[in-house]
C-alpha positions as CSV (number, residue, x, y, z in Angstrom):
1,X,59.5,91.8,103.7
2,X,59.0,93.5,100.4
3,X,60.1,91.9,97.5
4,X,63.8,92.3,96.0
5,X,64.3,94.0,92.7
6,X,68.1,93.5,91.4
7,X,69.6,96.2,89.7
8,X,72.1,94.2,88.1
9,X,71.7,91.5,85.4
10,X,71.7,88.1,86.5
11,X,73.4,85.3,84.1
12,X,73.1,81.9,85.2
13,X,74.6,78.1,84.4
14,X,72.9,75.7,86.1
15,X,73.9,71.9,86.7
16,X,70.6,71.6,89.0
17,X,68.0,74.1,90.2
18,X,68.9,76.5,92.8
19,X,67.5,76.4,96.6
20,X,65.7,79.3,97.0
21,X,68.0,79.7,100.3
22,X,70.9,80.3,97.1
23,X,68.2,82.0,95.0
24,X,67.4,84.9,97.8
25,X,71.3,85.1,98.2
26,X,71.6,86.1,94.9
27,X,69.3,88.4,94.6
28,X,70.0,90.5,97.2
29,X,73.6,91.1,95.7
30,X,72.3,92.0,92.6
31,X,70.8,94.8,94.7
32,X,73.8,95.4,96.7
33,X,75.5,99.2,95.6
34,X,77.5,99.5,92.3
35,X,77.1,95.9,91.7
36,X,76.5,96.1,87.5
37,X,76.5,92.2,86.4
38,X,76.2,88.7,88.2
39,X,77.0,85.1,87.1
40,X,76.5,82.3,88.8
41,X,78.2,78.9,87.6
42,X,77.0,75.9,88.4
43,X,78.9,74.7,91.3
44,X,76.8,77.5,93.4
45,X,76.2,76.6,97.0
46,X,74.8,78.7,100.3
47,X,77.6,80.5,102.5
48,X,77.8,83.2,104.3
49,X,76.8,87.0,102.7
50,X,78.1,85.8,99.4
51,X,77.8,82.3,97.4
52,X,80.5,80.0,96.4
53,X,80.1,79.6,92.6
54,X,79.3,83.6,91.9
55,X,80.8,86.1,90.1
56,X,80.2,89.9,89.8
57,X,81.1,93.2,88.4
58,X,81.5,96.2,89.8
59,X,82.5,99.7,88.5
60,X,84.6,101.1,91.8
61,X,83.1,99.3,94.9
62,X,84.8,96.2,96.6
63,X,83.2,93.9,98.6
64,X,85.7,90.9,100.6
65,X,82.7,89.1,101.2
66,X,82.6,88.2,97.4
67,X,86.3,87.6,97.5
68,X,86.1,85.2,100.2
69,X,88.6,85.1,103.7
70,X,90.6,82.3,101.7
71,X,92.0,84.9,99.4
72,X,93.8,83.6,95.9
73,X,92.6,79.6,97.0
74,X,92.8,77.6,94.1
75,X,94.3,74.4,92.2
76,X,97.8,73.6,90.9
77,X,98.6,70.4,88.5
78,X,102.0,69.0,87.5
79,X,102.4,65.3,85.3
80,X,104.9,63.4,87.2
81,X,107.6,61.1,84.2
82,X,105.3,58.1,85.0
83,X,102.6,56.1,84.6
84,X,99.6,56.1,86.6
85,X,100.4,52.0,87.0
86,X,103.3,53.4,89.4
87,X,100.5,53.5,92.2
88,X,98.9,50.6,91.5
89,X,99.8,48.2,94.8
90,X,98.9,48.8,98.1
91,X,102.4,49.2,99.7
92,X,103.7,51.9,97.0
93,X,100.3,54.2,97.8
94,X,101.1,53.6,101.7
95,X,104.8,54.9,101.1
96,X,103.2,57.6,99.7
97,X,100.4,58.4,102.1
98,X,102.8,57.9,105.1
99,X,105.6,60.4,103.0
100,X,102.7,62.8,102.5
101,X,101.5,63.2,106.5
102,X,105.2,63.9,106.9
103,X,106.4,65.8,104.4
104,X,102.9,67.7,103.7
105,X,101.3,69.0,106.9
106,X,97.4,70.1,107.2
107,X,98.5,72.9,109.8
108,X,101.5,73.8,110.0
109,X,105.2,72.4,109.8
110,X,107.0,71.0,112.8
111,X,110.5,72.8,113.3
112,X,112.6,70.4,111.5
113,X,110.4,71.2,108.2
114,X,109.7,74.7,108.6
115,X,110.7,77.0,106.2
116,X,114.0,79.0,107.2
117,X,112.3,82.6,105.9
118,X,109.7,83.3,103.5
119,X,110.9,83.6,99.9
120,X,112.3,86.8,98.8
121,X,108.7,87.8,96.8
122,X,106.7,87.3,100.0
123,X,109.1,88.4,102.5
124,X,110.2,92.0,101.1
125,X,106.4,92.9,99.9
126,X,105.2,94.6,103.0
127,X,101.8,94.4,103.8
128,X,99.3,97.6,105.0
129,X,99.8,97.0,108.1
130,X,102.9,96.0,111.0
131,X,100.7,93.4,112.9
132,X,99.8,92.0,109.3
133,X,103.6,92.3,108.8
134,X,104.3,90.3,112.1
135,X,101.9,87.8,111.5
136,X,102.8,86.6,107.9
137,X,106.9,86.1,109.4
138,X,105.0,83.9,112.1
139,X,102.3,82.1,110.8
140,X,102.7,83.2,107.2
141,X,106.1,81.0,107.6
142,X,105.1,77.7,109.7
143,X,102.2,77.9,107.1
144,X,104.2,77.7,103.7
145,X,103.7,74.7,101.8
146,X,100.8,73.6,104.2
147,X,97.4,72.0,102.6
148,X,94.7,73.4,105.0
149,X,91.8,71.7,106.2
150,X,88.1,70.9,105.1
151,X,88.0,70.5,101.4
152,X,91.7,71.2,100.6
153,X,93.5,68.2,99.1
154,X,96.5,66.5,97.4
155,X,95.0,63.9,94.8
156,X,97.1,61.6,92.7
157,X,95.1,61.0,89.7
158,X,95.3,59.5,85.8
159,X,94.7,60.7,82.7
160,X,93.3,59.1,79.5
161,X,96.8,58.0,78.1
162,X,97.5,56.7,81.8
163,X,100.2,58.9,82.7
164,X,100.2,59.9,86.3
165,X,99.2,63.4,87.6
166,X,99.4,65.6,90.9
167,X,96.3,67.7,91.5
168,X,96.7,70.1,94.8
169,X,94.1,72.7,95.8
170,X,95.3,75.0,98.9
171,X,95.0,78.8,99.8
172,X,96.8,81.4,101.4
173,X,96.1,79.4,104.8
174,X,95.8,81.6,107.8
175,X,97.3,84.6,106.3
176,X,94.4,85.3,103.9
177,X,91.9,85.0,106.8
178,X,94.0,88.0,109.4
179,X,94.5,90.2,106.1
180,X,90.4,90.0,105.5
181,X,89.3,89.9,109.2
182,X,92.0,93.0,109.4
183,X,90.3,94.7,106.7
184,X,86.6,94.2,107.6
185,X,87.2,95.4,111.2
186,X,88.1,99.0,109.5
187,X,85.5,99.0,106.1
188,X,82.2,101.7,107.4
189,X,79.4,98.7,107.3
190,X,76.4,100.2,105.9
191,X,72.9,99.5,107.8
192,X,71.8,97.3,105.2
193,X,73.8,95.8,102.4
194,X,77.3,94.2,102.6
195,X,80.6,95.6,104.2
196,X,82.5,97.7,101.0
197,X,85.3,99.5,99.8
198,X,85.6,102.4,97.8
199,X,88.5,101.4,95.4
200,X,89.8,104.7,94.8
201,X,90.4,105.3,98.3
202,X,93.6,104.6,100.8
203,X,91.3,101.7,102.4
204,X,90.5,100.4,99.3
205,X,94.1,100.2,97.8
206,X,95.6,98.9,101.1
207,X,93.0,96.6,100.9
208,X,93.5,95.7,97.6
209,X,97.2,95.7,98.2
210,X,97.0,93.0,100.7
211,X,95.1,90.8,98.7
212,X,97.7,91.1,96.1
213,X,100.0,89.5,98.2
214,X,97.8,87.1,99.7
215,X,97.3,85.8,95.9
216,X,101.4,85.5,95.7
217,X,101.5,83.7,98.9
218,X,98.7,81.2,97.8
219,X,100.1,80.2,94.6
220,X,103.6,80.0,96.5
221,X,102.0,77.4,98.7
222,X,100.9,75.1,96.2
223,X,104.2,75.3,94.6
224,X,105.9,74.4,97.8
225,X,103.6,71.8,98.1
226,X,104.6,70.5,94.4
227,X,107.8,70.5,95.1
228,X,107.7,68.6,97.9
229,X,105.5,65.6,96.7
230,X,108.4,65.9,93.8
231,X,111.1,65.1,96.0
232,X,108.9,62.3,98.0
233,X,108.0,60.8,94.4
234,X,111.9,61.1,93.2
235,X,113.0,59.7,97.2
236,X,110.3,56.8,96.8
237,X,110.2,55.9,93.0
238,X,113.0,57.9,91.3
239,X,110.2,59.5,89.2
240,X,110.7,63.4,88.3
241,X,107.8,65.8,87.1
242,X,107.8,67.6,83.8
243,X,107.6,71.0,84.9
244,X,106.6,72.8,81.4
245,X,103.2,70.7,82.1
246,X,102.2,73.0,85.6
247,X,98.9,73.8,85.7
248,X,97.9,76.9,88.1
249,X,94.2,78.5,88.8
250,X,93.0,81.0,91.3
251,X,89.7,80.6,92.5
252,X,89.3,83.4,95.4
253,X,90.2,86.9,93.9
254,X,89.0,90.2,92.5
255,X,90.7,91.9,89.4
256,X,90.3,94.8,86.9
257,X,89.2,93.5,83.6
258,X,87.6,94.6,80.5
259,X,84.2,93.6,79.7
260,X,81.0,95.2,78.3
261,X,83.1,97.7,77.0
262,X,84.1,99.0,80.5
263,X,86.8,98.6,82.9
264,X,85.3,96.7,86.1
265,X,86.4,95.3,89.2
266,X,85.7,91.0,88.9
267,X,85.3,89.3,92.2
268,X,85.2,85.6,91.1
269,X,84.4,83.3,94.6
270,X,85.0,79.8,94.0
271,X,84.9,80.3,90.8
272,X,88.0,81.0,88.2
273,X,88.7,83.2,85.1
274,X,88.0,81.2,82.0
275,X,89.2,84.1,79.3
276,X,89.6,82.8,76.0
277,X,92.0,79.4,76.1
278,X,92.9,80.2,79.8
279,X,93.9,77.0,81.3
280,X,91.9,75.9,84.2
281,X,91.7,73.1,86.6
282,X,88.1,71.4,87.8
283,X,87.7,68.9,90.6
284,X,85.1,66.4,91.3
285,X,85.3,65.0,94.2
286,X,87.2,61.9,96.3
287,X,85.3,59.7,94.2
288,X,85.1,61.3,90.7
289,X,86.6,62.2,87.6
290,X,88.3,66.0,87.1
291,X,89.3,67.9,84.6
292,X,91.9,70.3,82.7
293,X,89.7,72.7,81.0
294,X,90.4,76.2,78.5
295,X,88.1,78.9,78.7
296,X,86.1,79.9,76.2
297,X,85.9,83.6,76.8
298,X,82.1,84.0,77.8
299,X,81.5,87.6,78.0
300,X,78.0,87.0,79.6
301,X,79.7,85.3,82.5
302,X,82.2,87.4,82.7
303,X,84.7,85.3,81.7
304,X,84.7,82.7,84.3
305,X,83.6,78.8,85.6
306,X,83.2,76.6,88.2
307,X,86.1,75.9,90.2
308,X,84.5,72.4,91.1
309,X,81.4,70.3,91.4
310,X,79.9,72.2,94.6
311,X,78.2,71.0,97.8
312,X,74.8,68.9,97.4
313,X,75.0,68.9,101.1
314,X,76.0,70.7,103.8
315,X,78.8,68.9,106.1
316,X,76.0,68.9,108.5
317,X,73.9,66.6,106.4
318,X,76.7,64.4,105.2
319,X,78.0,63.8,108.6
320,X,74.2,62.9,109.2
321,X,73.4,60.7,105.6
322,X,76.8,59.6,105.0
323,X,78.0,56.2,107.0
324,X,81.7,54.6,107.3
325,X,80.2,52.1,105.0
326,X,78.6,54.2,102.5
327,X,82.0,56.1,102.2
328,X,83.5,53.1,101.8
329,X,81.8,51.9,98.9
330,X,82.0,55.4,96.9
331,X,86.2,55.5,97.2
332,X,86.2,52.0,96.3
333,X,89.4,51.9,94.4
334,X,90.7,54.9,95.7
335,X,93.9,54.9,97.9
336,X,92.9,57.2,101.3
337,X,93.8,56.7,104.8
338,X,90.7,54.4,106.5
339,X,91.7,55.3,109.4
340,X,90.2,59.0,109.3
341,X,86.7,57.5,106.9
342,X,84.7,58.7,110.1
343,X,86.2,62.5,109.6
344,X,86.2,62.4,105.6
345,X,82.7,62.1,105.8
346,X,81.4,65.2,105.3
347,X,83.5,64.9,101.8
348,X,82.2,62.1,100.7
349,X,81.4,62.4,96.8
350,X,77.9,62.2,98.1
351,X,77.9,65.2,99.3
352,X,79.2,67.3,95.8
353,X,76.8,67.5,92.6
354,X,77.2,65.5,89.9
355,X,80.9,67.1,88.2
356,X,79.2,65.5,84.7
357,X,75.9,67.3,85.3
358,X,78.3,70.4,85.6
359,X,80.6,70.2,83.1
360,X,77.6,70.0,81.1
361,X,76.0,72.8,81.9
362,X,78.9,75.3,81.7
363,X,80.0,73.7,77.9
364,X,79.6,77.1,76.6
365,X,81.9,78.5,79.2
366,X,85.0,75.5,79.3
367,X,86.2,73.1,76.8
368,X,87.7,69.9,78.2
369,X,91.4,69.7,77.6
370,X,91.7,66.6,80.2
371,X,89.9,64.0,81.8
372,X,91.2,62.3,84.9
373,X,90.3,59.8,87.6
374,X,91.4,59.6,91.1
375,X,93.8,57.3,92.0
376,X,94.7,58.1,95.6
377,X,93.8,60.9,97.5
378,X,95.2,62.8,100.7
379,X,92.8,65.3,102.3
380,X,93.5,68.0,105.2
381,X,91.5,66.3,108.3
């Protein structure tokens, strides 16, 4: 195989070396068509066609791949009117893990919780297509204000001053994955190279269209599933949430900004805009500290940051290195359900990077607003 030459420049933040498996990855979208800068932040990590942790520019092309199929995922923070001391004993975090598996599905709501319709925003937007349209009053419905699966979660966590905070970080659930499978089935694939849109074309703005709305729905999610840890918190404790303090931050998207002097199309893939004094939201893991972050308007990496710590390991590997024991030890302290320790493996902190060794290495891109540690943590399994 002859060697790779990328065409476009390629700005990187490292927290750790890259595998050459994420190295070869990156180079080859450098190369891909119309592709004019790349950043990678230092949560990067292999997946498939395009890396979590990457960001690139492009004059009129769109690729989904570098969007992702979890379209407008991201992270959503609210400080609840208490301190973090509130969840402190074991029986007030079992209230609250027991209210959460019923008032917070991983799925998809029973009938009693369902939503009766989508809200107005979602529901009169149509989307490009009618079996799109069908879909999102099914599953885009049962769906609303669900967390999702894999490394979606609900943390509980405290800050510095010891008041308590809710973290969430959910996407747009199965309606994100049907708009971008939808999509891809009708995108020309080139021989070589990645699946594309031509932005100025009817496929390209339906496209582009549908991920609008898939961003809406994704951010509606999360604020559903605010609202009801709000009420479970006000049922349980009395305790309301000070809503001017709601933190939002898209991770999965693609966007016409201004950078270089030039209006480009940014596709940021788990990783979010960090604009001048943006607000953003970082995770660590189960075990570790996250943070509230500003951005500080890098124009070399196009305005962006992580959007967590990143896999060390694949959940392959941490299934395979990563006992009931081991996880054990790293949540100790940590409110979690034990009885599911043999399927949270494969998030044990373990398996992330280092968030410190991260939030050093992107210092130039963030400043850290907020520091907070985990306190009790609810993940889709």
């Amino acid at each position: 195989m002859s060697a790779l030459h990328p065409k476009a420049k390629i700005a990187a933040w490292l927290a750790e070396p890259m595998p050459s498996d994420v190295n070869k990855s990156i180079e080859r979208l450098a190369c891909a068509d119309d592709v004019q800068h790349v950043a990678v932040m230092p949560d990067v990590h292999l997946a498939k066609d395009v890396c979590i942790g990457t960001v690139i520019a492009t004059s009129r092309l769109i690729y989904p791949s570098a969007v992702g199929s979890d379209i407008g995922c991201g992270m959503a923070a609210i400080r609840f009117d208490a301190d973090a001391d509130l969840l402190s004993d074991e029986s007030a975090a079992a209230r609250v893990l027991a209210g959460l598996y019923q008032g917070v599905p991983s799925n998809k709501h029973s009938a009693a919780t369902m939503p009766e319709r989508l809200p107005d925003d979602l529901d009169s937007e149509p989307l490009s297509d009618s079996r799109l349209d069908k879909r999102k009053r099914r599953d885009g419905r049962v769906q609303l204000g669900t967390l999702g699966r894999g490394n979606h979660f609900l943390e509980f966590q405290a800050d510095q001053n010891g008041q308590l905070w809710l973290m969430v970080h959910s996407g747009s659930r199965a309606m994100g994955q049907a708009i971008t499978a939808h999509h891809l089935d009708r995108v020309q694939r080139p021989s070589a190279g990645l699946p594309h849109f031509d932005s100025e074309t009817d496929e390209g703005r339906a496209y582009l269209a549908d991920v609008a709305w898939a961003e809406q729905y994704a951010e509606m999610n999360r604020l559903a599933i605010i609202d009801g840890v709000a009420g479970l918190m006000l049922d349980l404790f009395g305790v309301g949430v000070g809503r001017e303090s709601l933190i939002h931050a898209n991770h999965n998207h693609v966007r016409r900004e201004d950078h270089f002097g030039q209006q480009l199309w940014v596709h940021r893939k788990g990783a979010q805009s960090a604009q001048l004094d943006d607000p953003g939201i970082i995770p660590g893991s189960m075990g570790t500290t996250s943070y509230h972050v500003a951005g500080r308007g890098c124009e070399q990496s196009l305005c962006s940051s992580s959007h967590g710590a990143g896999r060390r390991l694949s959940r392959t590997e941490a299934k395979k290195s990563v006992s009931r024991k081991q996880l054990r030890h790293q949540l100790d302290g940590i409110w979690y359900d034990h009885r599911r320790a043999d399927a949270l493996r494969d998030e044990a902190p373990a398996a992330y990077k280092d968030i410190r060794l991260v939030m050093r290495a992107q210092k130039e891109l963030t400043r850290i607003i907020r520091e907070l540690r985990p306190l009790l943590c609810y993940k889709g399994v």
